[in-house]
C-alpha positions as CSV (number, residue, x, y, z in Angstrom):
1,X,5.1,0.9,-13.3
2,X,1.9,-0.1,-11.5
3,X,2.4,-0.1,-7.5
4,X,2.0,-2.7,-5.2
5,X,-0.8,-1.7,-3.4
6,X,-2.7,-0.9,-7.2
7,X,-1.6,-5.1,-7.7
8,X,-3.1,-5.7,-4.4
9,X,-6.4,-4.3,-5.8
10,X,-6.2,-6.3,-9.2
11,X,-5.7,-9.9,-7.1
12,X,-8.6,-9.2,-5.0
13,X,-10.7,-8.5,-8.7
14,X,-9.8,-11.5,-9.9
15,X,-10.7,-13.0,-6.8
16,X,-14.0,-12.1,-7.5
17,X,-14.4,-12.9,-10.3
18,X,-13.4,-16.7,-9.7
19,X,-15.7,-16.9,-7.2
20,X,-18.4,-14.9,-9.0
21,X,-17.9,-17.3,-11.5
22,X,-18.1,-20.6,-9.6
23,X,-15.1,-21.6,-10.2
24,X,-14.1,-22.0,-5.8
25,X,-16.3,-22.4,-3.1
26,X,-15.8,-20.9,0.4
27,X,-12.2,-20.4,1.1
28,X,-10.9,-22.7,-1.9
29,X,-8.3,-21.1,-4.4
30,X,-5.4,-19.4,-4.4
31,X,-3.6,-15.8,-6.3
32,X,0.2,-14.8,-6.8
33,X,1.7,-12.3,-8.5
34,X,5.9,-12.1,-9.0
35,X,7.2,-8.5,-8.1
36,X,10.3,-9.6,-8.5
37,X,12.4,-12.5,-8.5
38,X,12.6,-12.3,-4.5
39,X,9.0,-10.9,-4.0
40,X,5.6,-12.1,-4.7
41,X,2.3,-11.5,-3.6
42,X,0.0,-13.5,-2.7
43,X,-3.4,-14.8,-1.3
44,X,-4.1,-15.3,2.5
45,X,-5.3,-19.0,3.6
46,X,-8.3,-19.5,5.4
47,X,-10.3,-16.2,3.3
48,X,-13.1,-16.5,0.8
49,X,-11.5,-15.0,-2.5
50,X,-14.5,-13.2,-3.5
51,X,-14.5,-10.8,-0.5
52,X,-10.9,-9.9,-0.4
53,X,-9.8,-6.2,0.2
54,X,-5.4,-5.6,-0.4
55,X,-5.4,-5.7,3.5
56,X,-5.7,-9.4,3.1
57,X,-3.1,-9.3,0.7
58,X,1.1,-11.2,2.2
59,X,4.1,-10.4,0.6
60,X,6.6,-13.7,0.5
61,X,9.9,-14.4,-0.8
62,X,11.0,-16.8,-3.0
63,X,11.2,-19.7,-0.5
64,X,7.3,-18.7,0.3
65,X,8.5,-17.1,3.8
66,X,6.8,-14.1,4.6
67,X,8.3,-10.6,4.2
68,X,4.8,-8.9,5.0
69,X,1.6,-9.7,6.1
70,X,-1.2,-7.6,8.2
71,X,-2.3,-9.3,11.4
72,X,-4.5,-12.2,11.0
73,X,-3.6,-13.3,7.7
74,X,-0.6,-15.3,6.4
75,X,0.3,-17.1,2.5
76,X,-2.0,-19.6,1.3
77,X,-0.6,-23.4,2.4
78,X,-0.4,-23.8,-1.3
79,X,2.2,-21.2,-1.9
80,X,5.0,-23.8,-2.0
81,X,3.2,-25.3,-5.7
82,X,3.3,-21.4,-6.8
83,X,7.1,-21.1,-5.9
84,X,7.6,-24.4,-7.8
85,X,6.1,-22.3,-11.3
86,X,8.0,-19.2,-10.9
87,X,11.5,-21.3,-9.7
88,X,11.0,-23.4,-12.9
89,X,9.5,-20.9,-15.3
90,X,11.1,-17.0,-15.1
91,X,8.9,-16.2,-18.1
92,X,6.3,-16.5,-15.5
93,X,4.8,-13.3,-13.9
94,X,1.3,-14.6,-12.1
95,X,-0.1,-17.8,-10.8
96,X,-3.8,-18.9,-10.5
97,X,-5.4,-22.1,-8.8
98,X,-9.0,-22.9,-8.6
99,X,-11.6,-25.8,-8.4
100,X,-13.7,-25.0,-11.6
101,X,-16.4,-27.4,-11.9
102,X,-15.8,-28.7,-15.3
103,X,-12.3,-28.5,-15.0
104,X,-12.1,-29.8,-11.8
105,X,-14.5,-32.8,-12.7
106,X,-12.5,-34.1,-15.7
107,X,-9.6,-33.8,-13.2
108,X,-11.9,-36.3,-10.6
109,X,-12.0,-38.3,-13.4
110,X,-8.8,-38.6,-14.5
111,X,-9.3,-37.2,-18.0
112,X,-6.6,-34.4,-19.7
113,X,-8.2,-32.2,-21.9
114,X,-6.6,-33.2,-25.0
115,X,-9.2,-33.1,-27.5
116,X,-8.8,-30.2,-30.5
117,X,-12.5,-29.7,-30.7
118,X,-12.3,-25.7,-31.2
119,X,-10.0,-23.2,-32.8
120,X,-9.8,-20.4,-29.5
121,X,-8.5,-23.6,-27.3
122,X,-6.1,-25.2,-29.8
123,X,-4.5,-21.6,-30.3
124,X,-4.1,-19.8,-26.9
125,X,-4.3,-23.0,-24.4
126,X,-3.0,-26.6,-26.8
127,X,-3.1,-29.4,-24.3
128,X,-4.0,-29.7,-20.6
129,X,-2.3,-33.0,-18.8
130,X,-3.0,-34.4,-15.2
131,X,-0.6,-34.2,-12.6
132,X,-0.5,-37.0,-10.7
133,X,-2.5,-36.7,-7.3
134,X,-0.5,-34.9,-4.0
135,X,-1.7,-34.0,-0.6
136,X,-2.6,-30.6,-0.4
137,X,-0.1,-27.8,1.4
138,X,2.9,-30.6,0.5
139,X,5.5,-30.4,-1.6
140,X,3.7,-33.6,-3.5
141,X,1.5,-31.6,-5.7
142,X,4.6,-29.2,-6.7
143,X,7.0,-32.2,-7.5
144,X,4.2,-33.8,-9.5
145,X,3.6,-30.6,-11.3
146,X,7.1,-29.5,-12.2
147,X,7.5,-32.5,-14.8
148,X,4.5,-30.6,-16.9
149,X,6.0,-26.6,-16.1
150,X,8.6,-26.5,-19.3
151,X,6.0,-28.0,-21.9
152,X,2.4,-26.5,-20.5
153,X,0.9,-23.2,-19.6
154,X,-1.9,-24.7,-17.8
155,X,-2.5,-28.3,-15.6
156,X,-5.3,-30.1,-14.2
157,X,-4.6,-31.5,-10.4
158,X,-5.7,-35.1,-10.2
159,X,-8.8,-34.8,-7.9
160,X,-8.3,-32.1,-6.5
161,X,-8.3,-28.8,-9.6
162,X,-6.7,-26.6,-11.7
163,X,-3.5,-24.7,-12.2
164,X,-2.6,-21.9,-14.6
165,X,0.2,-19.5,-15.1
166,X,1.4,-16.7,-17.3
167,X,3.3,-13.1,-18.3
168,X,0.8,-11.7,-16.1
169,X,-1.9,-11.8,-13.7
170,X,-4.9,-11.0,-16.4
171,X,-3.3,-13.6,-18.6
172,X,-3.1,-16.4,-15.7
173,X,-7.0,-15.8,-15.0
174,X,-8.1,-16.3,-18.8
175,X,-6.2,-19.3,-19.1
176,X,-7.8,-20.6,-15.6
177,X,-11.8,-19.3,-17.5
178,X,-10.3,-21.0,-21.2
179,X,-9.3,-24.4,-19.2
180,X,-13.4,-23.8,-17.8
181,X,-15.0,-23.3,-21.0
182,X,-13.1,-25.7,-22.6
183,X,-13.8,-28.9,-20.2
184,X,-17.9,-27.0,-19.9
185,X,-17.8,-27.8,-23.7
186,X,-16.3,-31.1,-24.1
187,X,-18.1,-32.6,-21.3
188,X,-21.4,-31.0,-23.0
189,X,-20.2,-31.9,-26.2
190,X,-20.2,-35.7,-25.0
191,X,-23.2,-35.7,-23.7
192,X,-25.0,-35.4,-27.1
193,X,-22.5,-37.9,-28.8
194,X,-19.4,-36.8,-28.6
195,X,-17.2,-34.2,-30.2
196,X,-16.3,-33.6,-33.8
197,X,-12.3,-33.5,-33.7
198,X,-10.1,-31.4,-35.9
199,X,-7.9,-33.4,-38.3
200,X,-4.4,-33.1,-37.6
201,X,-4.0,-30.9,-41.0
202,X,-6.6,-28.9,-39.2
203,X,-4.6,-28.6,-36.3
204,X,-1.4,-27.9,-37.8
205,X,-3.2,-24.6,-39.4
206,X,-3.7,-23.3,-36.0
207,X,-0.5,-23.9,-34.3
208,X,1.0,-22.3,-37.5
209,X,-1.3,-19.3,-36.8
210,X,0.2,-19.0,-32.9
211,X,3.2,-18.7,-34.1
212,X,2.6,-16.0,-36.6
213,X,0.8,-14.5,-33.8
214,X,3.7,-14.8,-30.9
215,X,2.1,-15.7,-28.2
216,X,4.0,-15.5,-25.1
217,X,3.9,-18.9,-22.8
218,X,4.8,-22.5,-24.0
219,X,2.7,-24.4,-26.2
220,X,3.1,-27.2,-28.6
221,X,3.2,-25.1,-31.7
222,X,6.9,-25.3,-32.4
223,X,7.7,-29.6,-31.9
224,X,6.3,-32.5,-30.5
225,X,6.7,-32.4,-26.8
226,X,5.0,-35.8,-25.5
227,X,8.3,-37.0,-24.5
228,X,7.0,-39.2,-21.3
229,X,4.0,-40.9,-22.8
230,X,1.6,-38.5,-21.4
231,X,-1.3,-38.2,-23.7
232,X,-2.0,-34.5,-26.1
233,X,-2.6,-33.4,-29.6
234,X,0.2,-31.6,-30.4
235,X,1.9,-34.6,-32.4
236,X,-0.7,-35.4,-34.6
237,X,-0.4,-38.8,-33.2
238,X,3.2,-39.1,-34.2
239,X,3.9,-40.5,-30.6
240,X,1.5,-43.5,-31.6
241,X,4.4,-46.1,-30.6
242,X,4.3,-45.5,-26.4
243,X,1.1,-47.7,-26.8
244,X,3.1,-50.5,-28.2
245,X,5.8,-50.3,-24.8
246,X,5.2,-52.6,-21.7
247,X,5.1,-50.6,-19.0
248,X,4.4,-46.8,-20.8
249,X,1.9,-45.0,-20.2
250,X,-1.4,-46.2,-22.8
251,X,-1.3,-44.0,-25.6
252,X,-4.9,-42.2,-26.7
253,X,-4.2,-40.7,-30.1
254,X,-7.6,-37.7,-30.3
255,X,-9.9,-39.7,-27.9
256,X,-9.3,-43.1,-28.9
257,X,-6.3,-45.4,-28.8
258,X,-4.5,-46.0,-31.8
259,X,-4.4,-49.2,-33.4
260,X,-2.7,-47.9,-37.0
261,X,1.2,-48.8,-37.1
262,X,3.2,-45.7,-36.6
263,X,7.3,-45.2,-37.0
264,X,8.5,-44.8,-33.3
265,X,9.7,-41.1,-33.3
266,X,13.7,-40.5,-32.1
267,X,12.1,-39.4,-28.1
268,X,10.0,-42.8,-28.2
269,X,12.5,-44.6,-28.9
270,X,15.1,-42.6,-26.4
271,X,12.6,-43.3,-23.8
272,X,12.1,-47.6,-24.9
273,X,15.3,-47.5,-24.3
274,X,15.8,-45.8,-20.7
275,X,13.3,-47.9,-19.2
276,X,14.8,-51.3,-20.4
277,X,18.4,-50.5,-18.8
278,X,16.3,-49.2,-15.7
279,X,14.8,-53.0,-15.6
280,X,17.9,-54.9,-16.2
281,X,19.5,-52.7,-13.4
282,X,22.0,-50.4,-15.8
């Protein structure tokens, strides 16, 4: 079993390397790392995480109060939205946020990363939704991520970032640089006429290969999980009807919105359903 101070050591690494990589500037970004499920480590606030040593490194409990921490230093003011991951997710070992320029630019402009445009990002990352926008160091930006935590290994944070989490520390960071390279080339991608998207036969292929792989995390490999309107891949445009819906969400089935007549899937048609007793006050 690796120690903590040997952990310590690894979250200042990866600290580097997200600010070797331009992915924060100055003292942006935050680290955790579950111990346990009443321990975590994590970032200091107020530190540039490419020049990190473990002395900088807190120890909080689940409530993101502080068990340990070396004078000078206490948790990021973002710890509360990496409590809100591990309290909702206990597959969940490690927890990354930074403002990668892609990533975080897509995020500025309010557009998921949705697109199956490559085989690597389809597999290990499927879809990356929004969270709606929350003042930083609140508990805004966790409520507005928890709605994504069952369905998602990975967010964008409406102008403000990204978020990614998984088994492990090493695992959280390559999501964080797969989120990156995917945004790098779909905005790049766009710029010389847009991308050429994977059919949805195409994409079924892939998911069926993540599961014969067993990747840990959630992904929408196994069923359609666009339960709330908000816009991915996974259903091969199966979720086609939210478009129709006054007061949904608008619908963009691979990049475009969807004009061809679709059956309403069973969830659609669940959700139709709860918002018209919410109007007539049921």
């Amino acid at each position: 079993m690796v120690n903590e101070y040997e952990i310590k050591k690894q979250i200042c690494d990866i600290g580097k390397r997200i600010y070797n990589r331009n992915m924060v500037a100055s003292n942006d970004g935050n680290i955790s790392v579950k111990l346990n499920d009443h321990e975590f480590l994590c970032t200091p606030t107020g530190v540039s995480k490419g020049f990190m040593t473990p002395e900088y490194i807190c120890k909080v409990d689940q409530n993101g109060n502080v068990i340990q921490a070396n004078k000078g230093f206490r948790p990021s003011s973002e710890i509360k939205m990496h409590m809100r991951v591990y309290q909702k997710r206990p597959d969940v070992g490690s927890v990354v946020h930074a403002h990668p320029v892609y990533a975080t630019s897509f995020a500025i402009a309010g557009i998921p990363l949705t697109q199956p445009i490559m085989p690597e990002a389809v597999i290990a990352l499927g879809c990356v939704p929004i969270a709606e926008y929350g003042t930083p160091s609140t508990n805004e930006i966790p409520d507005n991520v928890e709605k994504y935590l069952p369905y998602y290994d990975a967010v964008l944070l409406e102008s403000h970032g990204a978020l990614t989490w998984g088994p492990d520390l090493l695992n959280a960071y390559m999501k964080m640089e797969s989120v990156e390279f995917y945004a790098q080339l779909l905005y790049q991608s766009r710029m010389l006429g847009g991308p050429k998207e994977f059919d949805e036969a195409t994409v079924q292929k892939l998911y069926q290969i993540r599961r014969q792989m067993g990747l840990p995390g959630k992904h929408p490999a196994n069923l359609c999980l666009n339960k709330d309107g908000i816009n991915c891949h996974n259903c091969g445009g199966s979720c086609g009807q939210a478009d129709k819906v006054p007061g949904l969400p608008e619908r963009l089935i691979h990049g475009s919105v969807s004009s061809e007549p679709r059956e309403a899937s069973p969830e659609v048609i669940a959700e139709i359903t709860r918002r018209v007793l919410e109007q007539l006050g049921k």
